[in-house]
N, CA, C and O atoms as CSV, one atom per row, in Angstrom:
chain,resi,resn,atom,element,x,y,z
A,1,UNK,N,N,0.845,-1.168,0.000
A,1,UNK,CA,C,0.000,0.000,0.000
A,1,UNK,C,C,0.894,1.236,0.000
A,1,UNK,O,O,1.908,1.191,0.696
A,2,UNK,N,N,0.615,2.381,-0.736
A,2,UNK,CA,C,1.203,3.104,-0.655
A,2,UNK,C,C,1.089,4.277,0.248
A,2,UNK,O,O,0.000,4.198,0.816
A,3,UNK,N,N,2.002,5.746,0.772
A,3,UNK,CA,C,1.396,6.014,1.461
A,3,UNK,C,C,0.603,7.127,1.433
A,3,UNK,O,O,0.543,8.053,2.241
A,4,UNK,N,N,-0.205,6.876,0.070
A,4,UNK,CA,C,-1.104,7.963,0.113
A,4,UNK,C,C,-2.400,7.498,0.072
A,4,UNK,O,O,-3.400,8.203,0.204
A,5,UNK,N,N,-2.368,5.836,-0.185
A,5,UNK,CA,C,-3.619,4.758,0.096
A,5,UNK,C,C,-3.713,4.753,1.970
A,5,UNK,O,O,-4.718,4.828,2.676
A,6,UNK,N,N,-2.113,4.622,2.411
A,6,UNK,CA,C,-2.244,4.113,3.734
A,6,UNK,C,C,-3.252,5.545,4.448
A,6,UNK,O,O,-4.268,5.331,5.109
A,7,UNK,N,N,-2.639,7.198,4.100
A,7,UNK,CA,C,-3.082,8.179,5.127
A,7,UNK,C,C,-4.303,8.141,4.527
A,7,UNK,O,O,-4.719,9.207,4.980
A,8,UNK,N,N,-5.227,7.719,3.834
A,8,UNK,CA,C,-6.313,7.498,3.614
A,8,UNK,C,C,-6.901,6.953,4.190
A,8,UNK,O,O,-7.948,7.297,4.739
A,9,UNK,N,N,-6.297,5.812,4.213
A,9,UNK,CA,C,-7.321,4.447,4.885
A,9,UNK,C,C,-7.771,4.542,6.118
A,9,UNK,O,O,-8.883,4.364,6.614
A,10,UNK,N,N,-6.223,5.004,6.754
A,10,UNK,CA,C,-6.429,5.624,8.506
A,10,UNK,C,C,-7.022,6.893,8.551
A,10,UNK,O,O,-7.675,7.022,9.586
A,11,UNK,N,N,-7.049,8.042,7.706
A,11,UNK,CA,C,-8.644,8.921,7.854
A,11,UNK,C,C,-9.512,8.781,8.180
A,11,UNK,O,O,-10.145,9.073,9.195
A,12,UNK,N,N,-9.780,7.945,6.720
A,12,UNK,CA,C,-11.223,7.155,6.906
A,12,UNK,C,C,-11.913,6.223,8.249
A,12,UNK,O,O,-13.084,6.167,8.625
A,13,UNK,N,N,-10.709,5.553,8.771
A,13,UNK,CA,C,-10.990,4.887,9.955
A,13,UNK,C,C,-11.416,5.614,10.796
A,13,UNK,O,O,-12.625,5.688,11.016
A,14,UNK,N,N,-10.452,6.368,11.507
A,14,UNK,CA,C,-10.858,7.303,12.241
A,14,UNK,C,C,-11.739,8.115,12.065
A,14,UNK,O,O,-12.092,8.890,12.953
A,15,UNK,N,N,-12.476,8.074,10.384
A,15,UNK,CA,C,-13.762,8.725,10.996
A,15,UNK,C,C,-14.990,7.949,11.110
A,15,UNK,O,O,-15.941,8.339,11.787
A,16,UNK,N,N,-14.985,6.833,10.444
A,16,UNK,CA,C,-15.809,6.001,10.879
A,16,UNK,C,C,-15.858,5.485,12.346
A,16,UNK,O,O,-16.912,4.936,12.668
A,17,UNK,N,N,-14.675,5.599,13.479
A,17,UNK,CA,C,-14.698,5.276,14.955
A,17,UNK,C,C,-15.197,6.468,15.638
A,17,UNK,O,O,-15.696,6.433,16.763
A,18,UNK,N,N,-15.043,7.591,14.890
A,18,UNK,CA,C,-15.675,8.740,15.388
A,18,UNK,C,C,-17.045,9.385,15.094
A,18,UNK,O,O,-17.523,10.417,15.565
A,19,UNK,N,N,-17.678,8.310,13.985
A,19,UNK,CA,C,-19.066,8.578,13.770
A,19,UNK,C,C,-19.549,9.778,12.823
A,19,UNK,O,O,-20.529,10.513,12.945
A,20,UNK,N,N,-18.193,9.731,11.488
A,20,UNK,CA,C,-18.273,11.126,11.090
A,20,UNK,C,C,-18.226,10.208,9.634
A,20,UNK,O,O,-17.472,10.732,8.815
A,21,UNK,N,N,-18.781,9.135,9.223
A,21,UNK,CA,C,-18.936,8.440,8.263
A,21,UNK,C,C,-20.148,7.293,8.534
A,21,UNK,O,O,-19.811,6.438,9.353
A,22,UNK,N,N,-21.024,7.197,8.171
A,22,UNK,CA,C,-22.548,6.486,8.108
A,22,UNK,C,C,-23.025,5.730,6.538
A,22,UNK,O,O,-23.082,6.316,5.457
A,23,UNK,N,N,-23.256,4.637,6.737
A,23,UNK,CA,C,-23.742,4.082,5.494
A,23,UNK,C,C,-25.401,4.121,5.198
A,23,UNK,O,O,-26.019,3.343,4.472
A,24,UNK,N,N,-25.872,5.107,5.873
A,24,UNK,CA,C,-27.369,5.135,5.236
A,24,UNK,C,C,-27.689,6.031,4.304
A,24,UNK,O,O,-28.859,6.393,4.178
A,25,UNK,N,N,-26.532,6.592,3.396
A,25,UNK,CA,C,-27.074,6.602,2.015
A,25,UNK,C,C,-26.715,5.991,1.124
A,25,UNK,O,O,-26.912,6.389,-0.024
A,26,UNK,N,N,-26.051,4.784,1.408
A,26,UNK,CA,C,-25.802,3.289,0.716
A,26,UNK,C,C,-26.401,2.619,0.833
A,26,UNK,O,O,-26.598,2.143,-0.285
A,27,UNK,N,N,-27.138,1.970,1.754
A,27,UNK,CA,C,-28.174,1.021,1.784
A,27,UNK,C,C,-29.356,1.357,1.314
A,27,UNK,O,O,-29.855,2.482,1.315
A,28,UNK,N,N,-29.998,-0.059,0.736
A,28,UNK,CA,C,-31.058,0.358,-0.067
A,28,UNK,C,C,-32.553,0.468,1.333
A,28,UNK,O,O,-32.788,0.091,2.482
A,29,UNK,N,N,-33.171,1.223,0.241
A,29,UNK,CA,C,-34.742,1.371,1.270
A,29,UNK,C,C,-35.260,0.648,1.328
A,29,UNK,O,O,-36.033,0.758,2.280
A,30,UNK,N,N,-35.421,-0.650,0.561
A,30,UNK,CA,C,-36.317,-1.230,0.382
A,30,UNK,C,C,-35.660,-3.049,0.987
A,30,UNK,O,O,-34.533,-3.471,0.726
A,31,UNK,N,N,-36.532,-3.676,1.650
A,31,UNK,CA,C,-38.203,-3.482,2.569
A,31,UNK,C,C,-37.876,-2.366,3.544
A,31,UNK,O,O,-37.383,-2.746,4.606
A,32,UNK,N,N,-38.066,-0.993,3.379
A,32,UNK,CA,C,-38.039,0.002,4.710
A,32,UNK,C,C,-38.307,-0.573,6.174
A,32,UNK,O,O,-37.949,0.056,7.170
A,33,UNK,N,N,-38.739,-1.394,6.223
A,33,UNK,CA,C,-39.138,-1.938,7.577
A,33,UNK,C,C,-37.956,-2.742,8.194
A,33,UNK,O,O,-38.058,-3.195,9.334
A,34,UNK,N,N,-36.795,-2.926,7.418
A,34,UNK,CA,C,-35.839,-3.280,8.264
A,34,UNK,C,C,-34.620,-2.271,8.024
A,34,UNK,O,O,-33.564,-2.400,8.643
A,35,UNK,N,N,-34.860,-1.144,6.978
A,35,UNK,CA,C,-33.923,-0.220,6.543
A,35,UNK,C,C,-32.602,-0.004,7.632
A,35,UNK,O,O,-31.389,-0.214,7.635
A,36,UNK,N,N,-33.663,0.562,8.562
A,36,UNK,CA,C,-32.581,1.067,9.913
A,36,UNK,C,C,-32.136,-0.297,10.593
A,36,UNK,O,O,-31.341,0.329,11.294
A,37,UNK,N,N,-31.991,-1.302,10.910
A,37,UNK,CA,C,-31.280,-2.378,10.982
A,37,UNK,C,C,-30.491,-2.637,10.094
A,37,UNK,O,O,-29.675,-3.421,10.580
A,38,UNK,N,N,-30.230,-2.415,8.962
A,38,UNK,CA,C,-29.599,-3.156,8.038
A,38,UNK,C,C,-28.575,-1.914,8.215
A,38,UNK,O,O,-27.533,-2.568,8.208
A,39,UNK,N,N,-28.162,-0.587,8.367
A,39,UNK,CA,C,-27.978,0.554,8.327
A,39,UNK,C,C,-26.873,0.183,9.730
A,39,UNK,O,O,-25.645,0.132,9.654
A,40,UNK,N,N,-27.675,-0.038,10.927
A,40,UNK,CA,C,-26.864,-0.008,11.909
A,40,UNK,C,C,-25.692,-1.534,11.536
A,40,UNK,O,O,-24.566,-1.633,12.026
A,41,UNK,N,N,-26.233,-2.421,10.721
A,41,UNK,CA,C,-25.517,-3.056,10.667
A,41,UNK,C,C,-24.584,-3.230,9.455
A,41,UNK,O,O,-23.998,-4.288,9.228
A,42,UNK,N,N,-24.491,-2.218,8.754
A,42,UNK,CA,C,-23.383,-1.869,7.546
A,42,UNK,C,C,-22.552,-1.030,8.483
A,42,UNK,O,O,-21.335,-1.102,8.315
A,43,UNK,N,N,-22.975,-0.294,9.384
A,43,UNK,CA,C,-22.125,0.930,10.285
A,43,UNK,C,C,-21.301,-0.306,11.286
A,43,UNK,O,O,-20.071,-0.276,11.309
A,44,UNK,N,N,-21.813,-1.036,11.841
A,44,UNK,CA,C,-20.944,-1.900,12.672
A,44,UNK,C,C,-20.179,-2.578,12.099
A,44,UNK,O,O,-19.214,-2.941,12.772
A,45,UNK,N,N,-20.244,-3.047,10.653
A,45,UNK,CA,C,-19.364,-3.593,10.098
A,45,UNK,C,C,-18.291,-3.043,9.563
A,45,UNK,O,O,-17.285,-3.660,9.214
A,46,UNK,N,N,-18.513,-1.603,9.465
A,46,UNK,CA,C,-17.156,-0.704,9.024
A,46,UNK,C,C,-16.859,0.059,10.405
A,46,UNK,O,O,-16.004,0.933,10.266
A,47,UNK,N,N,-17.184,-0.023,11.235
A,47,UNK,CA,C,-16.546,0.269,12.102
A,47,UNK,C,C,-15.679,-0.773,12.559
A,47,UNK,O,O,-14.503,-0.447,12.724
A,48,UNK,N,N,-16.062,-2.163,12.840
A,48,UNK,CA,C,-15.283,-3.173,12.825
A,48,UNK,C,C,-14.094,-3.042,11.984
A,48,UNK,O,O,-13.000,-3.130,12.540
A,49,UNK,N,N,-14.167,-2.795,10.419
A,49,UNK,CA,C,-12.956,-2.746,9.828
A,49,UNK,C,C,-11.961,-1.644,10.237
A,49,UNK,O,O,-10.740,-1.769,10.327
A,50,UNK,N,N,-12.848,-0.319,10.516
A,50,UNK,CA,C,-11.711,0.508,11.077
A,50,UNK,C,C,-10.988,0.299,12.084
A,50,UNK,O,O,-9.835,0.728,12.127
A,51,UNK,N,N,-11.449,-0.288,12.918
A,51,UNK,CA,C,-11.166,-0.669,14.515
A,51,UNK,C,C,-9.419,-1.259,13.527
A,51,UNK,O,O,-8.448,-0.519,13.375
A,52,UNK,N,N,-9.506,-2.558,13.083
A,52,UNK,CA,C,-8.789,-3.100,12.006
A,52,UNK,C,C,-7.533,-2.265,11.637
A,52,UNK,O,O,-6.309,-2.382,11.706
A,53,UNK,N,N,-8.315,-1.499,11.275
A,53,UNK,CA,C,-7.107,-0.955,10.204
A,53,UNK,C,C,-6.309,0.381,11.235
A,53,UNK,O,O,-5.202,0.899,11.092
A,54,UNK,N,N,-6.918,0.527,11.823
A,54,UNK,CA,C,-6.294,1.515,12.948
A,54,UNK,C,C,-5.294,0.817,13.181
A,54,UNK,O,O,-4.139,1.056,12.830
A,55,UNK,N,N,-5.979,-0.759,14.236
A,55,UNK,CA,C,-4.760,-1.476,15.133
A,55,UNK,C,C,-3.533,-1.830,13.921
A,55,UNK,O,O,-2.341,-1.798,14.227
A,56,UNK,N,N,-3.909,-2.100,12.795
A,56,UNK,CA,C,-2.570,-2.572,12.075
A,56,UNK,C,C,-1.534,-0.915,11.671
A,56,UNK,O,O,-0.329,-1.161,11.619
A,57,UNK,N,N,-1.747,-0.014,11.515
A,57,UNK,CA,C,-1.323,0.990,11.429
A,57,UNK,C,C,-0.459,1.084,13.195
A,57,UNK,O,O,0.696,0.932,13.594
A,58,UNK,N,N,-1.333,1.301,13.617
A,58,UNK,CA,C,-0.533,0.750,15.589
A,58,UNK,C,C,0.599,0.067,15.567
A,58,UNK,O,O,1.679,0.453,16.014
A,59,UNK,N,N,0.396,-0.828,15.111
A,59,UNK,CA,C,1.272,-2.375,15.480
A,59,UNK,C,C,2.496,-2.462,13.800
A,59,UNK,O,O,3.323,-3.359,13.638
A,60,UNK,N,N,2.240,-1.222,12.732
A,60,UNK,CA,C,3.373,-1.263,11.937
A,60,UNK,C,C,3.112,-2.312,10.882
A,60,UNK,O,O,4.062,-2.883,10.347
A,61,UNK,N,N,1.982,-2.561,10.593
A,61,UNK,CA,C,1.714,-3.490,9.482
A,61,UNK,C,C,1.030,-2.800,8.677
A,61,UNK,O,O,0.421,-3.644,8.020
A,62,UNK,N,N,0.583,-1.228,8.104
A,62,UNK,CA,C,-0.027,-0.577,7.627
A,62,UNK,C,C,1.144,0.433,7.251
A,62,UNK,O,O,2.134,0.617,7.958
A,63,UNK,N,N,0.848,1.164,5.840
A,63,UNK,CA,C,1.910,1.960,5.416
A,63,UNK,C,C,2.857,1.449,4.887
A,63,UNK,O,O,3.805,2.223,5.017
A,64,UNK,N,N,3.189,0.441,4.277
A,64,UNK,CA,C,4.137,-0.306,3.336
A,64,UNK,C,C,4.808,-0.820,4.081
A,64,UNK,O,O,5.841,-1.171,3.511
A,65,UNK,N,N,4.792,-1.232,5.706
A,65,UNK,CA,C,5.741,-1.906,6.636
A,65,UNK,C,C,4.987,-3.169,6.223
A,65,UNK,O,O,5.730,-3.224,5.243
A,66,UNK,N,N,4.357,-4.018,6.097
A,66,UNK,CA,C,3.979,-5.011,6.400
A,66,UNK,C,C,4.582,-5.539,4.895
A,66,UNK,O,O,4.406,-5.019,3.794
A,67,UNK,N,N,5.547,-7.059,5.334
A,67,UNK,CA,C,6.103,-7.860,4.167
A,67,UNK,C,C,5.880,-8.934,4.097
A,67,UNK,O,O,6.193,-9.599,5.084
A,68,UNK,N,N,5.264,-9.625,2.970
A,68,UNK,CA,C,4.931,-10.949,2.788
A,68,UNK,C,C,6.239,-11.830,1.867
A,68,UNK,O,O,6.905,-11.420,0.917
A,69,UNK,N,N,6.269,-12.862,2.410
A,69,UNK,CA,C,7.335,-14.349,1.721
A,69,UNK,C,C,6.442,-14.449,0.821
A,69,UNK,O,O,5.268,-14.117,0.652
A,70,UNK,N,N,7.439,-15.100,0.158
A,70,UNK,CA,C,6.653,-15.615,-1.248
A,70,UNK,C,C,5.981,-16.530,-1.017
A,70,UNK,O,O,5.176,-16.889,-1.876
A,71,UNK,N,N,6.097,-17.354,0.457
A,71,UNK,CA,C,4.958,-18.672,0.713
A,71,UNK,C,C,3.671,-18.138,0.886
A,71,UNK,O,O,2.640,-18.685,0.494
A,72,UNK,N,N,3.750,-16.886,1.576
A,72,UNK,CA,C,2.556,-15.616,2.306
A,72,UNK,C,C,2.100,-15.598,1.177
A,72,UNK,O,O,1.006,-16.148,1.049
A,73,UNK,N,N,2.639,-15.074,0.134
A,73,UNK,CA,C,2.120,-14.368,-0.897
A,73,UNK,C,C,1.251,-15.463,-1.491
A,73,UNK,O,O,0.063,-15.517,-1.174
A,74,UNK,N,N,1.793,-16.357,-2.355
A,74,UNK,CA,C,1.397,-18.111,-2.548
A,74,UNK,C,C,-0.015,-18.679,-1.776
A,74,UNK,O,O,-0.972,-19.154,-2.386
A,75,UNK,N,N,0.071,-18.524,-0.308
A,75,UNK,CA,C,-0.967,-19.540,0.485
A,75,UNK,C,C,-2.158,-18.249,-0.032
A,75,UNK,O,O,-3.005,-18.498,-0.890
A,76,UNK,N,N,-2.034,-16.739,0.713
A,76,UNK,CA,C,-2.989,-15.554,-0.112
A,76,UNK,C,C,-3.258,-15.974,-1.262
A,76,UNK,O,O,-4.297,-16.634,-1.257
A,77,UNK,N,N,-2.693,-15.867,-2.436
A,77,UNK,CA,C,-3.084,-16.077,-4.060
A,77,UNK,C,C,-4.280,-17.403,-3.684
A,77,UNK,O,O,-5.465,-17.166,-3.918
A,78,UNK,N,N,-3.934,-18.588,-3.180
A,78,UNK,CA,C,-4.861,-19.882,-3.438
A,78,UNK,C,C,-6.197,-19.462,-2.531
A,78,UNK,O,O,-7.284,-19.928,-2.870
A,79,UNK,N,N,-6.086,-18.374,-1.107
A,79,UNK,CA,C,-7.044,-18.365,-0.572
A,79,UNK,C,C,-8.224,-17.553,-1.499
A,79,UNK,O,O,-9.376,-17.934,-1.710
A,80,UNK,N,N,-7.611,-16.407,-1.946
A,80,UNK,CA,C,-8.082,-16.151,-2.409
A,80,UNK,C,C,-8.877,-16.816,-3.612
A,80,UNK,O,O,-9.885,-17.518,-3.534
A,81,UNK,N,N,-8.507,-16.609,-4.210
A,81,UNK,CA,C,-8.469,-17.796,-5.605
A,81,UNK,C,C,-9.833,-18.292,-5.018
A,81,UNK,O,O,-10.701,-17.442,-4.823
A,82,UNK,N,N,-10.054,-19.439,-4.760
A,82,UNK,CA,C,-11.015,-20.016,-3.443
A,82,UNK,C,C,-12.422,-19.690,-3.551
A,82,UNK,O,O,-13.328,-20.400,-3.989
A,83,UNK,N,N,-12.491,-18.097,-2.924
A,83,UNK,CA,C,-13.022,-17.135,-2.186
A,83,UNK,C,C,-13.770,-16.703,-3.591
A,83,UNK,O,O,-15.001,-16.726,-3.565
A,84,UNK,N,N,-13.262,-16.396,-4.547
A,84,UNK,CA,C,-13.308,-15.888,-6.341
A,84,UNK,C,C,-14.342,-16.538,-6.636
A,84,UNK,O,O,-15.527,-16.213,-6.571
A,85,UNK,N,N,-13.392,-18.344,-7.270
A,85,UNK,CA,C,-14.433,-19.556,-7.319
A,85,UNK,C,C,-15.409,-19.198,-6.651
A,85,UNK,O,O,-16.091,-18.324,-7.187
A,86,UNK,N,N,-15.755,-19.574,-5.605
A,86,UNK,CA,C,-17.017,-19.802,-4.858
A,86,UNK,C,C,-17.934,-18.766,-5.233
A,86,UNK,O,O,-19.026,-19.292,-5.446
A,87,UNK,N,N,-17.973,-17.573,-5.402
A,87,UNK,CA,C,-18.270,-16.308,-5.165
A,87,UNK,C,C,-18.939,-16.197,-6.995
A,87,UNK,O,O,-20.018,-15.716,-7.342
A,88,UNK,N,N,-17.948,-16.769,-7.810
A,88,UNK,CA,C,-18.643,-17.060,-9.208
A,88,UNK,C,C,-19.565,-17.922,-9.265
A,88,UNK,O,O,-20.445,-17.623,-10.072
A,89,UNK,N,N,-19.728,-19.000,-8.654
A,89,UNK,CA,C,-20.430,-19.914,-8.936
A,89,UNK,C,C,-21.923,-19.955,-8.001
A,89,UNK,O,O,-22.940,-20.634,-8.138
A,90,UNK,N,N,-21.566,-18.989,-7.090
A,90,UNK,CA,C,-22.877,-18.615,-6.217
A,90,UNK,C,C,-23.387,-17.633,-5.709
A,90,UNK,O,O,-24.020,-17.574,-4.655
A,91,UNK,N,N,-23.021,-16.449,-6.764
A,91,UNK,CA,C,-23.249,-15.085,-6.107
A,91,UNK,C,C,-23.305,-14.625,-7.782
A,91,UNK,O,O,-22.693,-15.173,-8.698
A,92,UNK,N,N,-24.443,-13.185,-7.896
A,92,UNK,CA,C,-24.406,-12.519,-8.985
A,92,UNK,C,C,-23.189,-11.384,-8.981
A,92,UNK,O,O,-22.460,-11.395,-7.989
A,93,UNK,N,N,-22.952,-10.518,-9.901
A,93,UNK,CA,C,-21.187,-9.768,-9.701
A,93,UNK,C,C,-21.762,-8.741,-9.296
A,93,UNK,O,O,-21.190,-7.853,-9.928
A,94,UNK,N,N,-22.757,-8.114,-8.456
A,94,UNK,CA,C,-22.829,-7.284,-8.099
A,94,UNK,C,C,-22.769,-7.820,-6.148
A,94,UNK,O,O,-23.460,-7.138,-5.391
A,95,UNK,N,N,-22.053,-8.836,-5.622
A,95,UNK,CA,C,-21.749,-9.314,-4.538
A,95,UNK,C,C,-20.277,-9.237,-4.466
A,95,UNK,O,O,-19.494,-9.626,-5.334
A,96,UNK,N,N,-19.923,-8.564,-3.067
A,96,UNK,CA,C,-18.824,-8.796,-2.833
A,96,UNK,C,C,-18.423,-9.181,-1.097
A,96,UNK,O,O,-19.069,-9.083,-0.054
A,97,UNK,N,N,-17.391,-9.533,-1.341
A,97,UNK,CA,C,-16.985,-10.211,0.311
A,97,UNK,C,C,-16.046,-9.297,0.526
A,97,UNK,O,O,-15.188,-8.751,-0.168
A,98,UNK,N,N,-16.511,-9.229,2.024
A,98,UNK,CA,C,-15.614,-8.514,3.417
A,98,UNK,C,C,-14.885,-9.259,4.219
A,98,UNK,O,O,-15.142,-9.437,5.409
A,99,UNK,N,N,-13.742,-9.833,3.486
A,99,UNK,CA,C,-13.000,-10.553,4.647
A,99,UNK,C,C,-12.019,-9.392,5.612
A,99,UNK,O,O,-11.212,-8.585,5.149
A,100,UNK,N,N,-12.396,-9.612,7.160
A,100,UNK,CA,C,-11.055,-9.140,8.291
A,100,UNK,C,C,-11.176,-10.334,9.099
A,100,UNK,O,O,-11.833,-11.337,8.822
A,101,UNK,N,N,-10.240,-10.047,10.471
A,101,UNK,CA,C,-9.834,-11.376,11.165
A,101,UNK,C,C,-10.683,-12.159,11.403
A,101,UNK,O,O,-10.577,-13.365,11.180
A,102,UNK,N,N,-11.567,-11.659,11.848
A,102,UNK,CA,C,-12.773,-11.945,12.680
A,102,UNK,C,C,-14.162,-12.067,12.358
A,102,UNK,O,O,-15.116,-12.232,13.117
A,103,UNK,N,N,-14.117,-11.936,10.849
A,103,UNK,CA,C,-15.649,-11.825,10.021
A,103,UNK,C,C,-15.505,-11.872,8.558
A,103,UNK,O,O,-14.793,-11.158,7.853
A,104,UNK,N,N,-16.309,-12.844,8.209
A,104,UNK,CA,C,-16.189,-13.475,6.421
A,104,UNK,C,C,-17.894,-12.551,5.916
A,104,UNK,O,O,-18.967,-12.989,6.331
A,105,UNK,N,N,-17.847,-11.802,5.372
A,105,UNK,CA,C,-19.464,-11.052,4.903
A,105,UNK,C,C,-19.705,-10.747,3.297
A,105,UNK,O,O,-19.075,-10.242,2.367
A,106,UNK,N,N,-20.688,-11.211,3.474
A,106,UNK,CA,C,-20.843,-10.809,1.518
A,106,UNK,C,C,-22.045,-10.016,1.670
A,106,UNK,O,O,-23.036,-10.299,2.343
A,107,UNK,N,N,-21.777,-8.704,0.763
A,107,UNK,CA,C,-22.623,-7.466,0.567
A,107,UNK,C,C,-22.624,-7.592,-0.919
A,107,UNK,O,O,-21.911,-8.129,-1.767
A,108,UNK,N,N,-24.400,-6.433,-0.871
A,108,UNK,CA,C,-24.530,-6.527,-2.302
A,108,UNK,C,C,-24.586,-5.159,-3.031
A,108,UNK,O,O,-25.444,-4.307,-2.797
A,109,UNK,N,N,-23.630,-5.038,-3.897
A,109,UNK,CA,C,-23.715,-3.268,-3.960
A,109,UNK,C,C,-24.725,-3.062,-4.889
A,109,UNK,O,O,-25.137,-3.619,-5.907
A,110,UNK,N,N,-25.056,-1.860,-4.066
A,110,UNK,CA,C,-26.716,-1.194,-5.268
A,110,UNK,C,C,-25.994,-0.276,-5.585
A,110,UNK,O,O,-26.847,0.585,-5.802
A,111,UNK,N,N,-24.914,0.261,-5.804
A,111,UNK,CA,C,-24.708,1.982,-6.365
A,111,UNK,C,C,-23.285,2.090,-5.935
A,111,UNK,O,O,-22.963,1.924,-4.758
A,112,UNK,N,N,-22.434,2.365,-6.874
A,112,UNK,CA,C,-20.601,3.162,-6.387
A,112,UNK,C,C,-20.815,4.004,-7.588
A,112,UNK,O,O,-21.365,3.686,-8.642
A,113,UNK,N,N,-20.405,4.879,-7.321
A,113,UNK,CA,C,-20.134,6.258,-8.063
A,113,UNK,C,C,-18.967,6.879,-7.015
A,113,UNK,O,O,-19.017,7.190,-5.826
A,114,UNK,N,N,-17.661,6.917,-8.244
A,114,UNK,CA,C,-16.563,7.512,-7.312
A,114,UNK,C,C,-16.520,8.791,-7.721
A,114,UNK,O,O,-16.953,9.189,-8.802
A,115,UNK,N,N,-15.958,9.518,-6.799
A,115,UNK,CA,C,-16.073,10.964,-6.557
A,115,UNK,C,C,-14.617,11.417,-5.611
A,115,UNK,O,O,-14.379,11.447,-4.404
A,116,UNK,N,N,-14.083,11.633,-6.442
A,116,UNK,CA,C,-12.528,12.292,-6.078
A,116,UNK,C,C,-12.149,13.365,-6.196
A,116,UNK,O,O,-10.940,13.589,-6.141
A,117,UNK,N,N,-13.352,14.683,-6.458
A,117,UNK,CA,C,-13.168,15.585,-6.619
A,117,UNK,C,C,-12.597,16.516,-5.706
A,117,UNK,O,O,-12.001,17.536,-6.053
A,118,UNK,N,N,-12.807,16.114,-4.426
A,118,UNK,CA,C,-12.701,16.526,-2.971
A,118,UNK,C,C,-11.418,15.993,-2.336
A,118,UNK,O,O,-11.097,16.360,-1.206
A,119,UNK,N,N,-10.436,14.850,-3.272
A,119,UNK,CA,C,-9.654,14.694,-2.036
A,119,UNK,C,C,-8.256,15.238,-2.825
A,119,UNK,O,O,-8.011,15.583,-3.981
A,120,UNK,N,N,-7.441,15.125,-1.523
A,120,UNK,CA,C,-6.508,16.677,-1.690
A,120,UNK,C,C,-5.025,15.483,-1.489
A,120,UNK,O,O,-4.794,14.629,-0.633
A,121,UNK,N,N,-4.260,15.930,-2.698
A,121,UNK,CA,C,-3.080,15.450,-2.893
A,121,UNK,C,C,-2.345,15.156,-1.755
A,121,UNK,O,O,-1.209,14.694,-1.856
């Protein structure tokens, strides 16, 4: 990662632990009747990742410190790989998975529109 991905990533974290990033204008409305559940639970799940990506920034594995062996690299490629398969053969491509330590999640995106107009070199 480089480190203009890394002071990003840890932004972003920190503002999602600080409640200054919300996914309820990502989630869809519909059935409205569980909207706000589904809402608190896209927010707990990126807060979870920030929590994540904070501690590895902490601990020096964030910011281009963290180095993988070529076995690392190797056993990654097949997990992945895996994860791909499966994901083709039982998910439409508008599904994607959230793997961190502690939680395997597949979301389904209704809408990305990137917008980089705002962020500053």
């Amino acid at each position: 990662m480089t480190d203009k991905l890394s002071t990003e990533a840890i932004r972003a974290a920190f503002e999602w632990i600080n409640g200054k990033r919300d996914m309820c204008n990502i989630v869809d409305n519909h059935p409205m009747e569980t909207r706000e559940e589904r809402v608190e639970r896209a927010n707990a799940a990126m807060k979870e990742q920030a929590y994540w990506v904070i501690r590895a920034y902490r601990e020096g594995l964030l910011g281009g410190d963290m180095k993988l062996s070529e076995q690392q690299r190797e056993e990654f490629r097949e997990a992945a790989a895996s994860l791909v398969e499966w994901m083709c053969k039982n998910c439409h491509p508008h599904v994607m998975a959230l793997v961190t330590p502690t939680r395997a999640e597949l979301a389904e995106g209704v809408m990305s529109q990137p917008i980089e107009e705002f962020v500053v070199d």
